[in-house]
C-alpha positions as CSV (number, residue, x, y, z in Angstrom):
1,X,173.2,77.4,-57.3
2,X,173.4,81.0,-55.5
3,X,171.4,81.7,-52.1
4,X,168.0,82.7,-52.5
5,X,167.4,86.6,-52.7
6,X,165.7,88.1,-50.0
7,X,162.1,87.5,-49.9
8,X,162.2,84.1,-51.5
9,X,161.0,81.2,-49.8
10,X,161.1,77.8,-51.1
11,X,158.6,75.7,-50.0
12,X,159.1,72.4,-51.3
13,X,161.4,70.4,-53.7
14,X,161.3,66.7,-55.2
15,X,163.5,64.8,-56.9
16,X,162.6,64.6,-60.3
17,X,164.0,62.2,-63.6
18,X,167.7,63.4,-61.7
19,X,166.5,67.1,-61.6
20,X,164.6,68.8,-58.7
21,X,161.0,69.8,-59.1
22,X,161.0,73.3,-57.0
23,X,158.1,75.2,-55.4
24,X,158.5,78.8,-54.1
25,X,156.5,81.9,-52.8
26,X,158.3,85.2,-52.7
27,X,157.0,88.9,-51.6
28,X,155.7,90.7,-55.4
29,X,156.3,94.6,-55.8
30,X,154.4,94.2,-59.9
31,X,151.5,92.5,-57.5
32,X,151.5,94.0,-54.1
33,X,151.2,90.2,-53.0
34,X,152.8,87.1,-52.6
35,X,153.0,85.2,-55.6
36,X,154.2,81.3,-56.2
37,X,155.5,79.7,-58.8
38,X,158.0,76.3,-59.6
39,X,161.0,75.3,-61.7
40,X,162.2,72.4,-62.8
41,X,165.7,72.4,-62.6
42,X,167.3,69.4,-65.1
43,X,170.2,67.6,-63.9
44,X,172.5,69.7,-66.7
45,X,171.3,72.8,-63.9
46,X,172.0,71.1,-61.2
47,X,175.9,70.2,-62.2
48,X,176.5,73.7,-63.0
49,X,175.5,74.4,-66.7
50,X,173.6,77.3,-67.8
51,X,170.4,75.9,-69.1
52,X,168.1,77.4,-71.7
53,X,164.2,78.0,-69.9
54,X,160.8,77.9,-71.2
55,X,157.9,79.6,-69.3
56,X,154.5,77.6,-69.3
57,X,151.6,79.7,-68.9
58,X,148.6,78.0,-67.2
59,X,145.0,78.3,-68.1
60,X,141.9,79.0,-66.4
61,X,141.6,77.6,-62.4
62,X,144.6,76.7,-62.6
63,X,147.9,77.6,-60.4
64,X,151.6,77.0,-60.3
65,X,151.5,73.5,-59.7
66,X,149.3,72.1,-62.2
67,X,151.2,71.8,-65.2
68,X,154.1,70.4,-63.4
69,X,152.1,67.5,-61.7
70,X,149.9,66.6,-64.7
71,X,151.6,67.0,-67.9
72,X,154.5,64.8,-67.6
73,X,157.3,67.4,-68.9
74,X,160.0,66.8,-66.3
75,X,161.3,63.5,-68.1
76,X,161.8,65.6,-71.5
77,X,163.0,68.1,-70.0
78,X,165.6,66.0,-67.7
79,X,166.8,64.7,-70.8
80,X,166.8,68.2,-72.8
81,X,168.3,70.1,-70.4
82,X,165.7,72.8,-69.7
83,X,164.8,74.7,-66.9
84,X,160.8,74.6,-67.2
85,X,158.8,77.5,-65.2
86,X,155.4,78.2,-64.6
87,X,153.9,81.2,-62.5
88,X,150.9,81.1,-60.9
89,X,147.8,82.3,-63.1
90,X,146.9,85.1,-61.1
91,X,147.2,87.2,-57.9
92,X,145.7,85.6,-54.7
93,X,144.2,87.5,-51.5
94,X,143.7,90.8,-53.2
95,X,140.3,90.4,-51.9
96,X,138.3,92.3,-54.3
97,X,134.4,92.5,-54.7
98,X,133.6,89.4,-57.1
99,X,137.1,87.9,-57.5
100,X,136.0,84.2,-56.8
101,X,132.1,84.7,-57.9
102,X,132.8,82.7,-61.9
103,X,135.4,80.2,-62.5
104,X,136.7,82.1,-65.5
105,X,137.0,85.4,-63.8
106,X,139.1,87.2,-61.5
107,X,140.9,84.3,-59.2
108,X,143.1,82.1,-61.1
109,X,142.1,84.1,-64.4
110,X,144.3,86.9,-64.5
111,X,144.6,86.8,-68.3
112,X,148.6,87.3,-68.2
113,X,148.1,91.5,-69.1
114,X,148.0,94.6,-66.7
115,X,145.1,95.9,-65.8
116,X,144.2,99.1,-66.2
117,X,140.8,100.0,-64.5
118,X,140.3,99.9,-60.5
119,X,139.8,98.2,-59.0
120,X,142.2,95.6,-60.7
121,X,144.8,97.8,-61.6
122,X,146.4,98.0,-58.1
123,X,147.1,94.0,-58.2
124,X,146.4,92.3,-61.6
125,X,149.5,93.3,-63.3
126,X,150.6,89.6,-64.6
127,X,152.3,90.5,-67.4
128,X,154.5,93.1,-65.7
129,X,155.3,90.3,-63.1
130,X,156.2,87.7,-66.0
131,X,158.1,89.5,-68.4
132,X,159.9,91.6,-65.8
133,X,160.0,91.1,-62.3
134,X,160.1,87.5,-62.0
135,X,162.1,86.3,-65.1
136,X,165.0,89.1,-63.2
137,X,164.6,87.3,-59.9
138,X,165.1,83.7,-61.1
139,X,168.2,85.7,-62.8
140,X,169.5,86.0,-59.5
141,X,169.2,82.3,-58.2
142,X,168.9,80.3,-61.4
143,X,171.2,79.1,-63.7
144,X,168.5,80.2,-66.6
145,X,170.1,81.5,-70.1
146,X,168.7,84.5,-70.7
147,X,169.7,84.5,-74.1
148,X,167.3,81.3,-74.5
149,X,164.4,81.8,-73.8
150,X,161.0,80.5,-74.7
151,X,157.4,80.4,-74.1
152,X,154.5,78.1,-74.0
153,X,151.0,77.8,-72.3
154,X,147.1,76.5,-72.7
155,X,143.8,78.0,-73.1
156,X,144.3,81.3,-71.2
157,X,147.9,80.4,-70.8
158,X,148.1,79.8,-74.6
159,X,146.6,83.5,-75.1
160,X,149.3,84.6,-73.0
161,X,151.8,82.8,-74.8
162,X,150.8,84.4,-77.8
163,X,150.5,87.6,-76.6
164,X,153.2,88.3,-74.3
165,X,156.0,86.6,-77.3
166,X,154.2,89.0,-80.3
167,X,154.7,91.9,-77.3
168,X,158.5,91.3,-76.3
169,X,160.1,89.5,-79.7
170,X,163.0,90.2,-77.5
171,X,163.2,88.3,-74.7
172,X,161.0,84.8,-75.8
173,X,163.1,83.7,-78.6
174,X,161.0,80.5,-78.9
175,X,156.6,80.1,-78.5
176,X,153.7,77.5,-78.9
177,X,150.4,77.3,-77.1
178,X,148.1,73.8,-76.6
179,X,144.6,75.4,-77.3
180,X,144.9,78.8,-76.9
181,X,142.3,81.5,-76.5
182,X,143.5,83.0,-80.2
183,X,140.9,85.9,-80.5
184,X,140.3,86.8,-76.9
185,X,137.9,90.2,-78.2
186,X,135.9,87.6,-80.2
187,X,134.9,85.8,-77.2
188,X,133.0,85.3,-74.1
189,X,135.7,84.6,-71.7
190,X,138.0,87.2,-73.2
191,X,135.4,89.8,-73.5
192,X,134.6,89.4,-70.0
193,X,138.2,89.8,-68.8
194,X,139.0,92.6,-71.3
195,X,136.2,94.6,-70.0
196,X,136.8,94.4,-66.3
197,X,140.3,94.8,-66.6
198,X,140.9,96.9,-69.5
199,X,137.6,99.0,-69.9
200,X,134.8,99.1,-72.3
201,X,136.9,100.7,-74.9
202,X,137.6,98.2,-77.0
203,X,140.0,99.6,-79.3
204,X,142.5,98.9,-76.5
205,X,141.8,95.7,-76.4
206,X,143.7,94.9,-79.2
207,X,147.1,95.2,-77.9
208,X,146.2,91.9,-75.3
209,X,144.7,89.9,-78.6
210,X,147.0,87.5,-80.7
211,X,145.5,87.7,-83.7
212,X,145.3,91.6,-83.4
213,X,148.2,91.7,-82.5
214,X,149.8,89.4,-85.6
215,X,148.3,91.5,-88.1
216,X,149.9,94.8,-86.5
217,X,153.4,93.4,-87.0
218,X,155.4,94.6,-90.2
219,X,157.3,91.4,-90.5
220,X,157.2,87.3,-89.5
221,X,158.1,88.4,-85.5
222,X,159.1,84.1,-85.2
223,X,160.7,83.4,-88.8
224,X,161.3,79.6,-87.4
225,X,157.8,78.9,-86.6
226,X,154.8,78.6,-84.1
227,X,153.8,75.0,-83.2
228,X,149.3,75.1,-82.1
229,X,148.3,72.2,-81.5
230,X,144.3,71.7,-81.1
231,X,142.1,68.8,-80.4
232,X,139.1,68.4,-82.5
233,X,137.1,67.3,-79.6
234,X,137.8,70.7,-77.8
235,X,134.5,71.4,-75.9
236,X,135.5,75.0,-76.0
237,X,136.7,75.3,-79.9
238,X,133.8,76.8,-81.2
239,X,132.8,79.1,-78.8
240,X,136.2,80.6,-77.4
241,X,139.1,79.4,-79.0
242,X,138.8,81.1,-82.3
243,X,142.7,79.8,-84.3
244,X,141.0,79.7,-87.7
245,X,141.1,83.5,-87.1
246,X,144.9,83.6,-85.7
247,X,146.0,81.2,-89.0
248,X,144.6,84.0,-90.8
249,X,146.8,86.6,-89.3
250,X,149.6,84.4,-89.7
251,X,149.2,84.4,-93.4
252,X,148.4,88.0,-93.5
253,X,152.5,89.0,-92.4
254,X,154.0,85.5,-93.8
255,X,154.4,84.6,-90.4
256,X,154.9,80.1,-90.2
257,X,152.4,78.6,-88.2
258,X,152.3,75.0,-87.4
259,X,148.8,74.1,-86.5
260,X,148.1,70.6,-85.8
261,X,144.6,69.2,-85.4
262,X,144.1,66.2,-83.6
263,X,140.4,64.3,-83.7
264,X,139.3,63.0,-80.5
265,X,141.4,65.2,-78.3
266,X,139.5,67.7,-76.0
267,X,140.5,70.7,-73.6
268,X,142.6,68.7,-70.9
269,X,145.7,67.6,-69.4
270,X,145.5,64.3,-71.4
271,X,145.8,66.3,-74.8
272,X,148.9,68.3,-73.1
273,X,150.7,65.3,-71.5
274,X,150.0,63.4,-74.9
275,X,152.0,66.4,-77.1
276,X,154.6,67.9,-74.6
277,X,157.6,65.9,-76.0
278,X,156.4,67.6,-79.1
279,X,156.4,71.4,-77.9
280,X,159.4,71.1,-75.5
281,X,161.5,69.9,-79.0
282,X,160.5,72.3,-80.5
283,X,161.4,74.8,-78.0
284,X,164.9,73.3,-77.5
285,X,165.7,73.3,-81.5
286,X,164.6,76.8,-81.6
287,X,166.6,78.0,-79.0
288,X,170.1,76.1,-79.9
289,X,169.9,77.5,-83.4
């Protein structure tokens, strides 16, 4: 592995399934702040092969570590060979008026788009950070395949998924989402964030929406497939999560969608941990094609 670029700091690492578990913080110019996120480096990385990558997006509350400590990835992933990532979920100490007041809201809810009305604009610019900046700085260290990439992520993170892979077709060769937030416009939570951080126009809302966004494309944008998976005991299905009206997009431009339903399943980390094997296949057959 190459030395760290300047302004990176790792903060801890773990030995992991014969790969390293990494956390680091380094200085953000997309966010104005510091941001943290971890890899898992497999032990293919670690013995000098270039690896193929999947970013997981995280979901509401949560930060960088989460995924990694709960949903039980790294063993795959060891096995796979796959660099996993996951950024945090949204700037920290930007100390804006009502940032931590709601849960769902400001702090640990950045929504994984650029804002575009102050007082947000100046920091909240996540999907700038994602796409750009920080996929170019593990570049620099990481032994990442840029040519393999995918993307992944729950609840907020799954609307990020979505969104950010229908927005750069480019660079994510690979996506699935546990749960996502599938019509953000439609819903509380999204129409919350959408209006602080976008504006009360709504017509612009639509280019951070997945199932807007499907509809506007003029051809399948992932001609192998999109795995969903969704529990049936999802606390927030009814009222937020809205896939009935992503499927519908789907079919709209041909596009394959693999959604599974799964009775008894709700929200949580159990649901993830209990399907990841699933989603991180998936990934790795999509990008060795």
């Amino acid at each position: 592995m190459k030395a760290l670029p300047e302004g990176v700091e790792l903060l801890s690492q773990h030995a992991c399934f014969g790969g390293l578990q990494q956390f680091y913080r380094h200085a953000s110019t997309e966010i104005g702040l510091p941001m943290r996120f971890s890899v898992f480096l497999p032990p293919q990385a670690l013995t000098g092969a270039v690896c193929p990558a999947i970013f997981f997006l995280a979901g509401l509350t949560c930060t960088e570590e989460t995924f990694m400590i709960k949903a039980g990835a790294q063993r795959v992933a060891a096995r796979e060979g796959l660099i996993l990532i996951t950024p945090d979920t949204s700037p920290r100490g930007a100390n804006i008026p009502g940032d931590s007041d709601a849960w769902d809201f400001g702090v640990g809810a950045g929504f994984y788009l650029d804002a575009t009305e102050a007082p947000w604009s100046a920091h909240y610019r996540m999907e700038s950070y994602i796409v750009h900046e920080l996929r170019k700085l593990l570049n620099q260290f990481l032994p990442v395949d840029q040519e393999r990439i995918g993307i992944m992520g729950h609840s907020m993170g799954g609307h990020g998924a979505l969104t950010l892979a229908l927005r750069h077709p480019g660079i994510y060769k690979s996506l699935s989402a546990f749960a996502p937030i599938a019509a953000p416009s439609q819903c509380p939570w999204g129409q919350k964030a959408f209006t602080a951080y976008l504006g009360s126009d709504q017509t612009s809302w639509a280019a951070h929406d997945a199932s807007a966004l499907m509809t506007q494309q003029k051809h399948a944008p992932y001609p192998q497939g999109i795995l969903i998976d969704q529990g049936e005991a999802d606390q927030f299905l009814a009222t937020q999560l809205y896939p009935q009206l992503f499927v519908a997009a789907c079919e709209q431009v041909g596009q394959t969608l693999n959604l599974r339903w799964h009775a008894g399943y709700d929200h949580g980390y159990y649901f993830i941990s209990s399907l990841i094997e699933d989603h991180l296949l998936h990934h790795k057959n999509q990008l060795s094609a």
